[in-house]
MARVO-740699 format. One record per atom (N, C-alpha, C): residue in one letter; x, y, z; atom name; residue number from 1. Coordinates in steps of 0.05 Angstrom, whole numbers, plus 5000, padded with zeros to 4 digits. Example, Ala and Ser with C-alpha at 12.3 -4.5 7.8 and 13.67 -1.06 7.14 Angstrom:
2
   residuo     px     py     pz   atomo   num
         A   5264   4886   5156       N     1
         A   5246   4910   5156      CA     1
         A   5264   4934   5156       C     1
         S   5257   4955   5142       N     2
         S   5273   4979   5143      CA     2
         S   5258   5001   5157       C     2
This chain:
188
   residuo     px     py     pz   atomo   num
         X   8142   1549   9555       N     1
         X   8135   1522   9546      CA     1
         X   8109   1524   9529       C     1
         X   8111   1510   9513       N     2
         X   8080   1508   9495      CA     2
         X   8064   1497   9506       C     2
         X   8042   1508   9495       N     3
         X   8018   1503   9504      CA     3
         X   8006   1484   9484       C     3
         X   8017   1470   9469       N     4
         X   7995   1455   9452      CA     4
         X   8003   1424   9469       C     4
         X   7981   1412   9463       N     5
         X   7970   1391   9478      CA     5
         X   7980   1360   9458       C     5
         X   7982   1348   9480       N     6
         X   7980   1311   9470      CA     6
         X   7950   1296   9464       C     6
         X   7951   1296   9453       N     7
         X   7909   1270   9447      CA     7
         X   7919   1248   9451       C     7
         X   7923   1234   9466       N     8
         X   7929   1205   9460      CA     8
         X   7904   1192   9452       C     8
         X   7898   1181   9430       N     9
         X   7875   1168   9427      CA     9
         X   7873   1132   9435       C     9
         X   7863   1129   9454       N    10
         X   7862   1099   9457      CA    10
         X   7835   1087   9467       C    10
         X   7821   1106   9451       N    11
         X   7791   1088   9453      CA    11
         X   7784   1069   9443       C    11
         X   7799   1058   9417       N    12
         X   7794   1037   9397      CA    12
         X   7787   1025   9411       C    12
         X   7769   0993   9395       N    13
         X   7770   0966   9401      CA    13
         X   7798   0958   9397       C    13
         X   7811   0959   9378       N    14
         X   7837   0945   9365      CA    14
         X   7820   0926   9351       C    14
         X   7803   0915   9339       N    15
         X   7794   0899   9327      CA    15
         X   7805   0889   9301       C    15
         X   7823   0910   9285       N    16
         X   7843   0892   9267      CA    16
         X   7866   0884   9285       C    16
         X   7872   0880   9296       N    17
         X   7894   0872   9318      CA    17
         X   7888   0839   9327       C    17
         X   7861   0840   9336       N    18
         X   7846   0816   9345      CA    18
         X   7840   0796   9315       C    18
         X   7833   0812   9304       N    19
         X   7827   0794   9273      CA    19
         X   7851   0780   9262       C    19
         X   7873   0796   9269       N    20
         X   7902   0787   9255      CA    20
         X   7913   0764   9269       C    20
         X   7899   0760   9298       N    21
         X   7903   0726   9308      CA    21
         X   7924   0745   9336       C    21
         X   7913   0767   9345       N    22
         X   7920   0789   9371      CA    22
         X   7913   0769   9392       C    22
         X   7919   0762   9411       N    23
         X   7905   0744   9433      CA    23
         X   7901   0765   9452       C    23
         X   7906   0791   9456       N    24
         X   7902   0805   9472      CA    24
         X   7898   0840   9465       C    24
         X   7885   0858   9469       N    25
         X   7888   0890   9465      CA    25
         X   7906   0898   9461       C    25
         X   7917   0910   9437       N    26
         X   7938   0908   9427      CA    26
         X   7947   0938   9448       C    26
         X   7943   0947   9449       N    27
         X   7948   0977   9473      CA    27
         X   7949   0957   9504       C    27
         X   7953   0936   9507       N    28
         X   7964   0916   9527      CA    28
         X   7983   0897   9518       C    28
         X   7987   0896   9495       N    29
         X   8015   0876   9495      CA    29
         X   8033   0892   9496       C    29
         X   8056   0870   9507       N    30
         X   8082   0874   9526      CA    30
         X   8103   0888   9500       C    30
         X   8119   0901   9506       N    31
         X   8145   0902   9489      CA    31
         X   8169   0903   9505       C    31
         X   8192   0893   9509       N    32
         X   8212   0885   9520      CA    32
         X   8240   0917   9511       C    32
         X   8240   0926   9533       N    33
         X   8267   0944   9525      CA    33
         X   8289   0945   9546       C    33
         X   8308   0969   9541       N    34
         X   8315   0973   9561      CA    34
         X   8313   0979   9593       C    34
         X   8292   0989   9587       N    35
         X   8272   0996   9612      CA    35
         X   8268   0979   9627       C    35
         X   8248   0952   9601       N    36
         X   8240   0935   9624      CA    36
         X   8211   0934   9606       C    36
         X   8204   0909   9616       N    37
         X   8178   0911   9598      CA    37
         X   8155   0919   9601       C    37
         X   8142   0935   9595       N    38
         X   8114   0952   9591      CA    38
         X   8100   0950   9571       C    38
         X   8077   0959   9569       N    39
         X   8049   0957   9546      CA    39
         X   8056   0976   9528       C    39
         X   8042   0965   9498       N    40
         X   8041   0989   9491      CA    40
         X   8040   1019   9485       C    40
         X   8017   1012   9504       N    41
         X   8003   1049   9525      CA    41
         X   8025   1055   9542       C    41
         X   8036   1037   9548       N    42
         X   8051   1048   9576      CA    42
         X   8076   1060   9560       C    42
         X   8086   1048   9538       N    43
         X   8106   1063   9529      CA    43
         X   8098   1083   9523       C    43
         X   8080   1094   9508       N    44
         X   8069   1119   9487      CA    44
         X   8075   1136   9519       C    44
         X   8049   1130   9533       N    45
         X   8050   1154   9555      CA    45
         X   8068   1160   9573       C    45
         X   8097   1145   9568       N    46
         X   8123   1153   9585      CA    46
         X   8138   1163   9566       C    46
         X   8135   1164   9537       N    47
         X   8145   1184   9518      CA    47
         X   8127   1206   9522       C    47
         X   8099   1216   9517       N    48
         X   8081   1240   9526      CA    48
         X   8096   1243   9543       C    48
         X   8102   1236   9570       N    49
         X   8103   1247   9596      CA    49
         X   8132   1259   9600       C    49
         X   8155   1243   9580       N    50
         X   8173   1256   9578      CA    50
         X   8179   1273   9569       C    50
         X   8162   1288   9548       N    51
         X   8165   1304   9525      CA    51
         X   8157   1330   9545       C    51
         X   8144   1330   9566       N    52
         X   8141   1360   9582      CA    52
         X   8118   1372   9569       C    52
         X   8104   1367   9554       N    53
         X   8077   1376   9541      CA    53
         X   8043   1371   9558       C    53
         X   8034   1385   9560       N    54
         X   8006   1382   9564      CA    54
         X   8002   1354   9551       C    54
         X   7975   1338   9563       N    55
         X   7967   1320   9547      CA    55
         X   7950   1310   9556       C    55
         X   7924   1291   9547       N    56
         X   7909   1287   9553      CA    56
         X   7889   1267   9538       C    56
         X   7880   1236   9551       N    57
         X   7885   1212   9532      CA    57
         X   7850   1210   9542       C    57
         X   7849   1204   9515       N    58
         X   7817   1202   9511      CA    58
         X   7812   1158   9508       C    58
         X   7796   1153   9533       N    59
         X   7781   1125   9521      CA    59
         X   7764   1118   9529       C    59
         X   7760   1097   9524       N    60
         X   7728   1082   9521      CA    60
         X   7710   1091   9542       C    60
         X   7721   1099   9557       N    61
         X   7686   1108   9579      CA    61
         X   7688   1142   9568       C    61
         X   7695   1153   9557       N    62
         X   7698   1182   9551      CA    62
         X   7685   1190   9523       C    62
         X   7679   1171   9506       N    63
         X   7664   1163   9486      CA    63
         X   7638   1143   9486       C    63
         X   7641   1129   9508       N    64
         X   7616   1119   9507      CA    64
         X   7591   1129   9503       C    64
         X   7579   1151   9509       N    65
         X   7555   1155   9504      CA    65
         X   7557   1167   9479       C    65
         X   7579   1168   9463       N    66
         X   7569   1177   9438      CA    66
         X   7555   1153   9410       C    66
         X   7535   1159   9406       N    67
         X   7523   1147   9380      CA    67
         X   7536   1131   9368       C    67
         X   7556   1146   9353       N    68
         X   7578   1143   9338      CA    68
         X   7601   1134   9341       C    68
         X   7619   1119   9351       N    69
         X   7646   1113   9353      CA    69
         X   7662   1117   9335       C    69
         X   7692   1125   9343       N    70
         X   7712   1116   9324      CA    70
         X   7731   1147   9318       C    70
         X   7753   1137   9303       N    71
         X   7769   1153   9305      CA    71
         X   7762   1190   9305       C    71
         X   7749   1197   9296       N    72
         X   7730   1218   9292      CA    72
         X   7724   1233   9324       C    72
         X   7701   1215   9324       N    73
         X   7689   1225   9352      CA    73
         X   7711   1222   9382       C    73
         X   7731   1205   9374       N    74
         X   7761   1196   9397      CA    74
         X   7767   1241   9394       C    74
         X   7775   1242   9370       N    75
         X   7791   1267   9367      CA    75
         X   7775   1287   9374       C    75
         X   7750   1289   9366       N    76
         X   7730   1312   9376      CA    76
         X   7729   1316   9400       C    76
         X   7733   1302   9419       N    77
         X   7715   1292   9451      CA    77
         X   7748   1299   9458       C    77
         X   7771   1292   9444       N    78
         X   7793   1301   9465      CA    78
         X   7800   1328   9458       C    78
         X   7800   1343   9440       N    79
         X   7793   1368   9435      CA    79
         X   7776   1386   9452       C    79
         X   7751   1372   9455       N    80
         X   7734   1389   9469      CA    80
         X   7739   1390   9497       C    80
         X   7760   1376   9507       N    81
         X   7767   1373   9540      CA    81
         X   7788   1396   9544       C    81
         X   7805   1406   9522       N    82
         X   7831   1412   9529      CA    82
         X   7827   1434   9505       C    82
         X   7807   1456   9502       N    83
         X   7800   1474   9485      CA    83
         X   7820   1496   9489       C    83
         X   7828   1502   9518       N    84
         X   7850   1526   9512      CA    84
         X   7876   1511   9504       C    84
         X   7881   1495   9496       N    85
         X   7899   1492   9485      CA    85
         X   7908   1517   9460       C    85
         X   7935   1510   9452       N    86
         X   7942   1528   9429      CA    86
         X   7945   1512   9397       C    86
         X   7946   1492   9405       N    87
         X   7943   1463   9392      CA    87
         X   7943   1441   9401       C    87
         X   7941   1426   9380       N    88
         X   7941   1388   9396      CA    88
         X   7956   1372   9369       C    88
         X   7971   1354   9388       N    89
         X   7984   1333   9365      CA    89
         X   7970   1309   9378       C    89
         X   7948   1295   9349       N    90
         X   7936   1268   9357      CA    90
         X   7947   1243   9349       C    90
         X   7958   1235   9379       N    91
         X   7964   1215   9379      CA    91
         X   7963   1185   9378       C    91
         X   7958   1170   9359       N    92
         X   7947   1147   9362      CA    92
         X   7959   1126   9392       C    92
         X   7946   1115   9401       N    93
         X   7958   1097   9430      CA    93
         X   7974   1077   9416       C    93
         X   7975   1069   9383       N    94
         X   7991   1045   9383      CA    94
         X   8023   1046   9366       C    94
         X   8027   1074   9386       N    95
         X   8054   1082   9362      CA    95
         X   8084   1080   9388       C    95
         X   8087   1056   9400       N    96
         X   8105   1046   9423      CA    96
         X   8133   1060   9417       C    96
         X   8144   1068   9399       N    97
         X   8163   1075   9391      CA    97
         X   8166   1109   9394       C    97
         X   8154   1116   9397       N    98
         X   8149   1149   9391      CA    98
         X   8171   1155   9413       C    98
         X   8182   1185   9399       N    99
         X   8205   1197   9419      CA    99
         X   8188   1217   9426       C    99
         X   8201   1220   9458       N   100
         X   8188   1250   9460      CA   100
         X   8205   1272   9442       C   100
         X   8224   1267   9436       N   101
         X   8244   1288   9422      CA   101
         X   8224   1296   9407       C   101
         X   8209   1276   9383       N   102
         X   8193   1281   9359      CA   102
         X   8169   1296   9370       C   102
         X   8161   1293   9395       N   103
         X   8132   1309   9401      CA   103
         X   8135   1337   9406       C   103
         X   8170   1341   9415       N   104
         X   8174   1363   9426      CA   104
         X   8178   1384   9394       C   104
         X   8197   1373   9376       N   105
         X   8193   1383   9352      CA   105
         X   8167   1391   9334       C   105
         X   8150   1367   9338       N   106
         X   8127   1377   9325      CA   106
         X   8110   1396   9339       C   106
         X   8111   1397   9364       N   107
         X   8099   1418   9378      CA   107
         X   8106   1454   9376       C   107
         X   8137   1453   9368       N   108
         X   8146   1481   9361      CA   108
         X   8132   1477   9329       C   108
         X   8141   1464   9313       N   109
         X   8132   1472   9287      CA   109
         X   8104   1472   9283       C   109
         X   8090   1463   9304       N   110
         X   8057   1475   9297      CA   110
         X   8060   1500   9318       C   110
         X   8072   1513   9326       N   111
         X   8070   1549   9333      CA   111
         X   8092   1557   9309       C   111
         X   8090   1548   9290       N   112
         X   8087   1572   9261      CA   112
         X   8074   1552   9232       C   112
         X   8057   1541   9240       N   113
         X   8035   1532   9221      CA   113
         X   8012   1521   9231       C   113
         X   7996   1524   9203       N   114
         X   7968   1513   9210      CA   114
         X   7966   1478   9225       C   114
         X   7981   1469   9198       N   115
         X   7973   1438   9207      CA   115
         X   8009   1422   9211       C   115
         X   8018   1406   9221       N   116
         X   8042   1390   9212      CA   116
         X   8043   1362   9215       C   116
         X   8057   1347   9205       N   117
         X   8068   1321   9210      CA   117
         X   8091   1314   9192       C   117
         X   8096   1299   9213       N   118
         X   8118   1277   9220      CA   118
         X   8126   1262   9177       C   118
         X   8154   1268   9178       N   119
         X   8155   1245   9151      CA   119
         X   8178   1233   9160       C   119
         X   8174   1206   9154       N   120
         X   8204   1182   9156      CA   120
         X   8208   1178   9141       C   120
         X   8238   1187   9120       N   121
         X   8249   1165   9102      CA   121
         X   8229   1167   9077       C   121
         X   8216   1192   9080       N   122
         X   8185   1195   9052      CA   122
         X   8170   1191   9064       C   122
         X   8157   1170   9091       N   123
         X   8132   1169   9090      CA   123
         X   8114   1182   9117       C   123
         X   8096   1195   9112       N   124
         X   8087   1207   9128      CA   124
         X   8084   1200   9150       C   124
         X   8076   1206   9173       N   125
         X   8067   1196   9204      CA   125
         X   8049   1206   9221       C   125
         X   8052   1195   9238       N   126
         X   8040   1208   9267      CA   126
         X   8056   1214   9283       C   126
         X   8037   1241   9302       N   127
         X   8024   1243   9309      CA   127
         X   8019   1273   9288       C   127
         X   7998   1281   9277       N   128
         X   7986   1302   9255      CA   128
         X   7988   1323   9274       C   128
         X   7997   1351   9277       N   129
         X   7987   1373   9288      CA   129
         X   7966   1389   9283       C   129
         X   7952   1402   9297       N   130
         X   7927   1430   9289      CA   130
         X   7928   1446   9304       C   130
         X   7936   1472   9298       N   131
         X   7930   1495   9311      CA   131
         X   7906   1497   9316       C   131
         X   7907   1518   9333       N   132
         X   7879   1536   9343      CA   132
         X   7863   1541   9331       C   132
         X   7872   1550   9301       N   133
         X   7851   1560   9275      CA   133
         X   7835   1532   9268       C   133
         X   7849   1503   9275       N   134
         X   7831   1482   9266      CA   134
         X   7807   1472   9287       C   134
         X   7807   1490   9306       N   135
         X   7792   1485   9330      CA   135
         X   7749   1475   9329       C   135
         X   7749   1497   9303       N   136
         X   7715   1487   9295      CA   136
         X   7716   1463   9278       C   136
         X   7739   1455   9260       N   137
         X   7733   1435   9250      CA   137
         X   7736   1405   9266       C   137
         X   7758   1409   9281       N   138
         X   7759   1388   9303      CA   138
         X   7738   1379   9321       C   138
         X   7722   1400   9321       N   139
         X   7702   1394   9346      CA   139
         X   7674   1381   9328       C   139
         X   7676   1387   9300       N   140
         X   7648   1376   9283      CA   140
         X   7650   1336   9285       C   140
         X   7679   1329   9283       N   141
         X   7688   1305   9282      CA   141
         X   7666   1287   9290       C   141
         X   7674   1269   9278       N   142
         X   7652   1246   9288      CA   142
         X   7658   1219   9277       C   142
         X   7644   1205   9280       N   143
         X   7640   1177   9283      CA   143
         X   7674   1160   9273       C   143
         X   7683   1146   9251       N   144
         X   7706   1134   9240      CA   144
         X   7725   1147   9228       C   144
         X   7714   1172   9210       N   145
         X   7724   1198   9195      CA   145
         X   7747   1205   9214       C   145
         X   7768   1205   9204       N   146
         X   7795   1218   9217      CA   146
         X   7792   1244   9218       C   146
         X   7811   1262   9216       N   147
         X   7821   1291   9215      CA   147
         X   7829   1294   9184       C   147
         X   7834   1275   9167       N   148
         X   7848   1277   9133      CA   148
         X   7840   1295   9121       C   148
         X   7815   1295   9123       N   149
         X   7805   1331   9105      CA   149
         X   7806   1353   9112       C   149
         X   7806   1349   9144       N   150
         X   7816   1381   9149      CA   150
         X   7847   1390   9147       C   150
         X   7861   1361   9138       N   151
         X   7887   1366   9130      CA   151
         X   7891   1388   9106       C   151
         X   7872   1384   9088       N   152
         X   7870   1390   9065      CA   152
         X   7866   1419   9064       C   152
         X   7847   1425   9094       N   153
         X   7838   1451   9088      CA   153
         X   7855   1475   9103       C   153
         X   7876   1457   9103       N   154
         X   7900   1495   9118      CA   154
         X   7931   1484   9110       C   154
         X   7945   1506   9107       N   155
         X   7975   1495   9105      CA   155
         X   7983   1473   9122       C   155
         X   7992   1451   9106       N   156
         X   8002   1433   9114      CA   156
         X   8033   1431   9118       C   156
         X   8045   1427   9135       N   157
         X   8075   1437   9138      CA   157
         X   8089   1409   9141       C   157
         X   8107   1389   9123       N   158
         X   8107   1367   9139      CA   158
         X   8141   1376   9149       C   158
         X   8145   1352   9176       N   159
         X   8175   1365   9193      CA   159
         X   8191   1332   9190       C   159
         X   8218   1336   9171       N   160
         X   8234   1310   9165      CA   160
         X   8237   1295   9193       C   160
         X   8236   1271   9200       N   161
         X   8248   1272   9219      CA   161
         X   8253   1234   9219       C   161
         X   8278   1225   9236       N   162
         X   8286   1200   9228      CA   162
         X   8270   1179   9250       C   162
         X   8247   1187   9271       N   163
         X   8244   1173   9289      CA   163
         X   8224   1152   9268       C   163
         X   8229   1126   9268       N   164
         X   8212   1108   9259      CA   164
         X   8190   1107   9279       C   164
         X   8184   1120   9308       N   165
         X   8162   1109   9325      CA   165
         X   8142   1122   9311       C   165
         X   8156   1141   9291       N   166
         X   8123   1159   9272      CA   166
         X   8111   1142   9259       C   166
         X   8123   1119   9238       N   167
         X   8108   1112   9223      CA   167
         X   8102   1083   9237       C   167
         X   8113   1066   9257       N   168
         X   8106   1042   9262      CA   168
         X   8089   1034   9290       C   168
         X   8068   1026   9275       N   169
         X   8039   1030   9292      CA   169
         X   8036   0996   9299       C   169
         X   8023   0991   9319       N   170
         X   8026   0958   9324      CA   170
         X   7992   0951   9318       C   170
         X   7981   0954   9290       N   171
         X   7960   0939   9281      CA   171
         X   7952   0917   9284       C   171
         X   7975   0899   9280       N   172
         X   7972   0869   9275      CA   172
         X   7995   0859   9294       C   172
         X   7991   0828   9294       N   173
         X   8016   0812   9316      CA   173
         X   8040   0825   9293       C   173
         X   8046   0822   9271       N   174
         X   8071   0827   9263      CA   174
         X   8085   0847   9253       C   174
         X   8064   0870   9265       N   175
         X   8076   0904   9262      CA   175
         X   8075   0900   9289       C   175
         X   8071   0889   9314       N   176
         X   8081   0889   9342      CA   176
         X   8112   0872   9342       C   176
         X   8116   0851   9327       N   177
         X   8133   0843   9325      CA   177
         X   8154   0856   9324       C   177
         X   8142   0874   9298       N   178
         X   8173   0887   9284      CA   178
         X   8189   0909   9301       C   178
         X   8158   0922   9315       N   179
         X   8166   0940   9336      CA   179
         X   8183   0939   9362       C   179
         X   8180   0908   9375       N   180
         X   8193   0896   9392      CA   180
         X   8224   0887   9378       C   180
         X   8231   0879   9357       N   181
         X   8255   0881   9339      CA   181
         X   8260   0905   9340       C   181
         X   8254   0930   9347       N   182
         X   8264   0964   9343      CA   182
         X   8263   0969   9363       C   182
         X   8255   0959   9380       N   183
         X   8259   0972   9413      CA   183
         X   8274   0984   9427       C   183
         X   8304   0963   9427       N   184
         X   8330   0960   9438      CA   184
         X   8337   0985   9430       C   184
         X   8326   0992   9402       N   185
         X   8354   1012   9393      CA   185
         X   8331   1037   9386       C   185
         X   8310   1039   9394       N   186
         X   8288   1064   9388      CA   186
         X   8289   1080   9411       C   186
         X   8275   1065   9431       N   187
         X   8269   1067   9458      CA   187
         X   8291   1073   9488       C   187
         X   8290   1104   9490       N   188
         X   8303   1110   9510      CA   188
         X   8294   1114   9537       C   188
């Protein structure tokens, strides 16, 4: 089994979520499936949990004492917990749709490249992979600054794949909407 790791990042505020007229944390609203209805977190981390991968979800008390907040310092701080890793695929917390199938694929194709992700239909996704070799740049991370430039700085491998939970993130009430419209038929 691989050894590269899950980041779930869900330290955000969600504060474009709330701005968009969110009445609630958007990594707490409901989505309705087969299953039965659960949070957004709660779906992501029963896809992680199904996928058989290491993993390990970084939030708000795990960043608190840093200076700096934000996507940056989320990825650094869950990096630095789970260093023997062999990689990590970072996961944003608001991607409800995600297969584990897709985590399990991107996890073999980052054990024969530097960096990978996810493309739907042309457009790129999440969750981004990094090997081991990206391990000093991951840990410099900080404050809002993503991982995008250290995309830049190693082979980037992207892996086709048809799961829409890559590219549809619940920002706003009506990318949660649309996601709850994809549920039925995403979500196993």
């Amino acid at each position: 089994m691989s050894q590269v790791t899950v980041i779930v990042l869900a330290a955000g505020e969600g504060a474009r979520f709330r701005a968009a007229g969110g009445k609630q944390g958007k990594l707490q609203s409901p989505i309705t499936t087969e299953r039965g209805t659960y949070t957004v977190l709660e779906h992501v981390l029963h896809a992680v949990k199904t996928s058989d991968l290491a993993w390990h979800m970084v939030e708000p008390a795990h960043t608190q004492h840093l200076p700096i907040q934000g996507m940056g310092s989320s990825i650094a701080t869950g990096v630095a917990a789970t260093k023997n890793a062999t990689g990590w695929l970072i996961l944003p917390a608001d991607l409800p749709l995600i297969q584990p199938e897709t985590l399990r694929q991107l996890a073999s194709a980052l054990e024969k490249h530097d960096v990978v992700a996810p493309t739907v239909h042309g457009q790129r996704g999440h969750p981004v992979g990094f090997s081991k070799i990206c391990l000093p740049d991951l840990l410099k991370l900080q404050g809002d600054q993503g991982a995008k430039h250290i995309i830049h700085l190693y082979d980037l491998h992207f892996v086709p794949l048809e799961d829409v939970g890559c590219i549809l993130d619940v920002d706003t009430p009506e990318t949660l909407s649309l996601a709850q419209q994809y549920a039925y038929t995403q979500i196993s």
